[in-house]
C-alpha positions as CSV (number, residue, x, y, z in Angstrom):
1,X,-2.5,-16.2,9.1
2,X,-3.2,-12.4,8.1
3,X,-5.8,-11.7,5.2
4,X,-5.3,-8.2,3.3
5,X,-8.4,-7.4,1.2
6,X,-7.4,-4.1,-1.0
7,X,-10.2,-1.7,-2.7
8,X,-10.2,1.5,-4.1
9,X,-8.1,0.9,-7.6
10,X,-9.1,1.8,-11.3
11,X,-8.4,4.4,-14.4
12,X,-8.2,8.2,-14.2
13,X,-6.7,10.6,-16.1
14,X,-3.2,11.7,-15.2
15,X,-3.3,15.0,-12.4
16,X,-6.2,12.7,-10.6
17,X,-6.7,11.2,-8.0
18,X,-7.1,7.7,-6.1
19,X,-7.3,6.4,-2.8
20,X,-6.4,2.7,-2.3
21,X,-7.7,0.9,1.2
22,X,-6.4,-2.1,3.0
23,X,-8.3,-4.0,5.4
24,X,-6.1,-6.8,7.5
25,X,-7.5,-9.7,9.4
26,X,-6.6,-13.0,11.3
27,X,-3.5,-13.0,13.9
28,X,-2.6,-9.2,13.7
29,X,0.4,-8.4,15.9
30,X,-0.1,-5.0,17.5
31,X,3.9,-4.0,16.5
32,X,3.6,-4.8,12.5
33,X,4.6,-2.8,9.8
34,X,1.8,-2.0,6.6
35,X,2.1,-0.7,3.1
36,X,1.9,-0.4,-0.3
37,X,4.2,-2.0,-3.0
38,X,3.2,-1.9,-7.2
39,X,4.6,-3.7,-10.0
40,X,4.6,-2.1,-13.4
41,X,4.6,-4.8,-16.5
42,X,8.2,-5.9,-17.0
43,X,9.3,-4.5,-13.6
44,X,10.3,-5.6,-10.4
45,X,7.6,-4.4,-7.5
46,X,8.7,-1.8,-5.4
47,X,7.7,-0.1,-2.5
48,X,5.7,2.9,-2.4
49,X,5.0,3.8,1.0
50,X,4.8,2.1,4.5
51,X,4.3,3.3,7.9
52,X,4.8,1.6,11.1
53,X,2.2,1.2,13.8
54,X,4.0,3.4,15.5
55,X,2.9,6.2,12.7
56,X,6.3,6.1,11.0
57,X,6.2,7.0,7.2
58,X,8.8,5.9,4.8
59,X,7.9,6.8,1.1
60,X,9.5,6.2,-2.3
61,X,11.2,9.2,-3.7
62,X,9.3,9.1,-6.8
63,X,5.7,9.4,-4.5
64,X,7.1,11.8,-2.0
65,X,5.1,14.9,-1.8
66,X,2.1,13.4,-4.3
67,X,1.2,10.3,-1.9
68,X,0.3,9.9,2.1
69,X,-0.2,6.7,3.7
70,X,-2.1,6.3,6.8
71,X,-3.8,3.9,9.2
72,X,-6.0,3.1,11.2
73,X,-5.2,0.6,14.3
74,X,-8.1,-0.1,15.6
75,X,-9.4,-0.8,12.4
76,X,-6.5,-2.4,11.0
77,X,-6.7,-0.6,8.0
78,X,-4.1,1.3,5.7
79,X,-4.9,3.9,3.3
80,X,-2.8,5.2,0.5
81,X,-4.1,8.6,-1.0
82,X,-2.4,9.0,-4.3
83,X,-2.7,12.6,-6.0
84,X,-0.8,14.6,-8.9
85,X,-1.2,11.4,-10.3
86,X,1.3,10.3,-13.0
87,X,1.2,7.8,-16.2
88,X,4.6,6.2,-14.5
89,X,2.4,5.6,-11.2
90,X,0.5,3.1,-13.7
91,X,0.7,-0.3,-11.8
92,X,-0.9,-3.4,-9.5
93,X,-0.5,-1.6,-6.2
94,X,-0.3,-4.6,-3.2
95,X,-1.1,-4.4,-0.3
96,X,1.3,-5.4,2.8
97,X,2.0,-6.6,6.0
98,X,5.2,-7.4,8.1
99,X,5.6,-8.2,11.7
100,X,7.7,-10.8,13.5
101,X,7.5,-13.2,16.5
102,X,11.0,-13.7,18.7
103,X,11.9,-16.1,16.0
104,X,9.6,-15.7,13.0
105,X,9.2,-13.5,10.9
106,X,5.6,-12.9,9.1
107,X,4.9,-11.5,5.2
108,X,1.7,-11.4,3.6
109,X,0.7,-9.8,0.6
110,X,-3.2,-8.8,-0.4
111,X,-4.6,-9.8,-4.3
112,X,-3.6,-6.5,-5.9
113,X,-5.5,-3.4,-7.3
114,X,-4.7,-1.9,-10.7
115,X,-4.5,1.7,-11.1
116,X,-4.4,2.8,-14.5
117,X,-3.1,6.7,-15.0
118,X,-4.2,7.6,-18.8
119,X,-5.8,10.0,-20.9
């Protein structure tokens, strides 16, 4: 089992700023990959950004250039620093984590944050 306990959500005005933070516990597989999905109200949740253990960043086009993601392995930690921030980027931003045995394959999801973008 893998606990992800997210932090770091809430309103600001649109051109702000956030950062979101992602603490993972329990059986954490050194190879494992984290990131951050958000679901809008009547959308499906997408992915925002995720990076491997490794350090490999793979980002949603939409994000690219306004959002990093990082991490911290020791720590088990992932950060997502969201700026330029848009009204669209309005959401419940989860937290995730993926890694795999020889023959099964793990997915857990943290509580959610909301980030609200208005004016």
């Amino acid at each position: 089992q893998v606990q992800l306990v997210e932090s770091g959500g809430g309103l600001v005005q649109p051109g702000g700023s956030l950062r979101l933070s992602c603490a993972a516990s329990g059986s954490i597989f050194s190879v494992n990959v984290m990131g951050w999905y958000r679901q809008a109200p009547g959308k499906q949740r997408e992915l925002v950004a995720g990076i491997t253990s490794a350090g490999i960043t793979n980002y949603a086009d939409s994000v690219k250039g306004r959002f990093t993601i990082s991490r911290d392995n020791a720590k088990n930690t992932v950060s997502l620093q969201m700026n330029s921030l848009k009204p669209e980027d309005t959401a419940v931003y989860y937290c995730n984590y993926k890694a795999s045995s020889p023959w099964t394959p793990y997915n857990y999801w943290g509580q959610g944050t909301q980030v609200t973008v208005s004016s």
